[in-house]
C-alpha positions as CSV (number, residue, x, y, z in Angstrom):
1,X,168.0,129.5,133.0
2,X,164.9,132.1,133.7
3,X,164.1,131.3,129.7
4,X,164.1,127.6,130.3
5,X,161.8,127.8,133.1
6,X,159.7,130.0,131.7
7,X,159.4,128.0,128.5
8,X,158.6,124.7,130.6
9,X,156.0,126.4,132.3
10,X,154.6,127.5,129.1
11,X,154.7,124.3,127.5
12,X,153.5,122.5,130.7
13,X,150.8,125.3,130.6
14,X,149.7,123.8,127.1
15,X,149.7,120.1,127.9
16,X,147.8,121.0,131.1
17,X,145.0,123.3,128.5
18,X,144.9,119.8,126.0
19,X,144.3,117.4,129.0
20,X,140.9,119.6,130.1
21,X,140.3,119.8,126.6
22,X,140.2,116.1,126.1
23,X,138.0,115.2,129.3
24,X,135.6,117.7,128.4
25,X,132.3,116.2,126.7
26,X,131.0,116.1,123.6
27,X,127.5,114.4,123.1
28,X,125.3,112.8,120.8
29,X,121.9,112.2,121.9
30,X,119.3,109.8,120.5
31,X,115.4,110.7,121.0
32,X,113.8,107.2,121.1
33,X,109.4,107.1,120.8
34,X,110.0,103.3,121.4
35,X,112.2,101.4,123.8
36,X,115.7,100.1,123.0
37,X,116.1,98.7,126.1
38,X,116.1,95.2,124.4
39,X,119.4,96.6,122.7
40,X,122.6,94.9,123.8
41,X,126.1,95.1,124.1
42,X,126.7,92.3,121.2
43,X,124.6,94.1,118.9
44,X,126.3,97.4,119.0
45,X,129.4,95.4,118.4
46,X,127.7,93.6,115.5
47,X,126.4,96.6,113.8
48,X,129.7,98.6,114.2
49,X,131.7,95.7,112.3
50,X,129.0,95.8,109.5
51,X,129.5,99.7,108.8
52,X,132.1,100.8,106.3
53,X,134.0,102.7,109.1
54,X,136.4,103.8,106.3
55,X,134.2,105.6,104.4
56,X,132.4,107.4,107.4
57,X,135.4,108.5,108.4
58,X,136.5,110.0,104.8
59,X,134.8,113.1,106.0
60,X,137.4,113.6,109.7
61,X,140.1,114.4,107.6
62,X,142.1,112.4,110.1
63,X,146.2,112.9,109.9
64,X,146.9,109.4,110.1
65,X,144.3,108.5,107.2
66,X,141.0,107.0,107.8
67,X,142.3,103.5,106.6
68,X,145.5,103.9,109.1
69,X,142.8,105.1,111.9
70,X,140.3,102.1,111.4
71,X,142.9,99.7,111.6
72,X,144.6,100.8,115.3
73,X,141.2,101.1,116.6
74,X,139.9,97.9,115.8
75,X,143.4,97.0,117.4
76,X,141.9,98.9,120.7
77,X,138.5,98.0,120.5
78,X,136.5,96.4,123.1
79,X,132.9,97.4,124.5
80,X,132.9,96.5,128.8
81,X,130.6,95.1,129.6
82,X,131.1,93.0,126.9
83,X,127.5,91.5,127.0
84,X,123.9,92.9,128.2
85,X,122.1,96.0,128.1
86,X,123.8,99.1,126.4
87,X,122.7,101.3,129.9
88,X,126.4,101.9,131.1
89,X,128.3,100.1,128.5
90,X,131.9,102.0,127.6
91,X,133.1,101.6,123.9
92,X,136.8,101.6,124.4
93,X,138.9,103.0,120.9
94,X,141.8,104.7,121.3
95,X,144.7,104.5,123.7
96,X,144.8,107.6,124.9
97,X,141.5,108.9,124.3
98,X,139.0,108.8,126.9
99,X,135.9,105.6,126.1
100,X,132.4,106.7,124.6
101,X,130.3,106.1,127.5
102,X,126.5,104.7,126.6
103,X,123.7,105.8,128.7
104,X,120.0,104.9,127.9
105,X,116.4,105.5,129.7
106,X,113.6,107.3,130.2
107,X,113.5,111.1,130.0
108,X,113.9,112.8,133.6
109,X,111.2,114.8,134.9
110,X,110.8,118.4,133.2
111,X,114.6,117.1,130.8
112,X,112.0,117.4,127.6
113,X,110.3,120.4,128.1
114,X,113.9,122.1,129.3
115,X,115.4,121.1,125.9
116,X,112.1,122.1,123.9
117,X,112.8,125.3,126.1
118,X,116.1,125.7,125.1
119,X,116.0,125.1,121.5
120,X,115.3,128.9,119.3
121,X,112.1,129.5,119.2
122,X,112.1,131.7,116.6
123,X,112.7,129.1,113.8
124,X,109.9,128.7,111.4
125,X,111.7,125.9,109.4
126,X,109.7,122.9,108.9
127,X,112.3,120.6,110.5
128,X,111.8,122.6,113.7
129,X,108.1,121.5,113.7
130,X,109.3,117.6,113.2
131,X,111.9,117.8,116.0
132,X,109.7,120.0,118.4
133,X,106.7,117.4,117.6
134,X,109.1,114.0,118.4
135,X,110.8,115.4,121.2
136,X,107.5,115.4,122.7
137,X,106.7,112.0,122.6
138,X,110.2,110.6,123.6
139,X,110.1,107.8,125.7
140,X,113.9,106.9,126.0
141,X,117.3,108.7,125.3
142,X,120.1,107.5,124.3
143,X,122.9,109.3,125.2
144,X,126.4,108.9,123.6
145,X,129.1,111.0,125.6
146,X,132.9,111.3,124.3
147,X,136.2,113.6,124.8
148,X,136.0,116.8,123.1
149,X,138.9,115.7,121.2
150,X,137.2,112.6,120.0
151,X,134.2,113.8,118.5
152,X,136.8,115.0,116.2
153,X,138.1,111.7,115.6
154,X,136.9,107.8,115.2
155,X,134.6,108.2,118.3
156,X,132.4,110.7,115.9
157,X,132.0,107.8,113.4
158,X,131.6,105.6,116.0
159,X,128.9,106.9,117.8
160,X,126.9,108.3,114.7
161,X,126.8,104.6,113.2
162,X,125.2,103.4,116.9
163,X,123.1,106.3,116.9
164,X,121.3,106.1,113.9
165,X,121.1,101.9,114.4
166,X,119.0,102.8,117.8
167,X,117.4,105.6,116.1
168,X,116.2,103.1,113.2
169,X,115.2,100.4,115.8
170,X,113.2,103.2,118.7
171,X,111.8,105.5,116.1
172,X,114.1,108.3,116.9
173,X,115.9,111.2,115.9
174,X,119.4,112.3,116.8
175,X,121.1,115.2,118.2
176,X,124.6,116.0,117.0
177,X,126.5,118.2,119.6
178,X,123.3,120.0,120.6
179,X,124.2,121.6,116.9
180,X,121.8,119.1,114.3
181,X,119.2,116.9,114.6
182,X,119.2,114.5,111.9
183,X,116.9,111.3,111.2
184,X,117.6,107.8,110.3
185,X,115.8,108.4,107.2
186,X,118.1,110.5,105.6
187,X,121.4,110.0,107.4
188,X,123.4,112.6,105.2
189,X,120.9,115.8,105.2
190,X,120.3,117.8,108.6
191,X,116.7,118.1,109.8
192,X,117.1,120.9,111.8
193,X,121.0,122.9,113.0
194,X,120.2,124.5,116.2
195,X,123.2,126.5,116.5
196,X,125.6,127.9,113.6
């Protein structure tokens, strides 16, 4: 009986460790020198059904196949609100996995120079320059927030497709994970990896 227990406190131990796991964030952030305020709901939607979502995905590895996984999530798929800015919008996927969650305005006061503070400053790579130079001149952020589980899943595709739209449209870079800034010019190659 003591076995028993023990193993369904173990177990219950484990599904309690994946549930923190999956609300935990992951972000994407997009550093915007023009406004995409004039972004809405309808063309996130839009550009999302235009991307070859099967292909982006190629590079999850996803158990189910990315064909498999694009097909149940546009079964799940719906943005609320459904029309209007992209400020507060969730981008629901997945039926057990928590929505992307869309945020977008102006920098807070001193949230620039605290990143530019943050980033190593040690770096004498050229892309560090770039970044370093936009980041000063950022009028707007996107920000892009998911489960930790699904930034290893269709919310990673997801959210990189919207991010480098708005990044095309405001004149902005992106920041994977606090990990890579990349720009819309050359969507596969990183600009800068801030952290190995």
């Amino acid at each position: 009986m003591r076995a028993n227990a023990k193993d369904q406190s173990e177990a219950d131990g484990v599904e309690l460790l994946r549930a923190i796991i999956a609300a935990m964030p992951a972000r994407v952030l997009v550093y915007c020198r023009e406004s995409v305020a004039d972004v809405s709901a309808e063309m996130l939607v839009y550009e999302l059904r235009r991307a070859d979502l099967d292909t982006l995905a190629e590079a999850l590895d996803l158990p189910e196949g990315e064909d498999a996984a694009v097909e149940e999530m546009w079964t799940r798929f719906r943005v609320e609100p459904a029309t209007g800015p992209i400020n507060g919008l969730e981008i629901h996927w997945h039926e057990r996995q928590r929505p992307i969650q869309v945020s977008c305005g102006p920098p807070l006061d001193g949230e620039i120079e605290e990143t530019l503070e943050d980033l190593p400053s040690s770096s004498d790579d050229p892309g560090a320059a770039r970044v370093r130079e936009h980041l000063a001149g950022t009028r707007e952020i996107v920000e892009f927030e998911m489960g930790i589980d699904g930034s290893h899943h269709l919310a990673a595709t997801i959210s990189e497709v919207l991010a480098f739209f708005l990044a095309e449209r405001g004149d902005g870079i992106v920041w994977f994970y606090h990990r890579e800034f990349a720009s819309p010019e050359d969507r596969g190659a990183t600009l800068w990896r801030t952290e190995d």
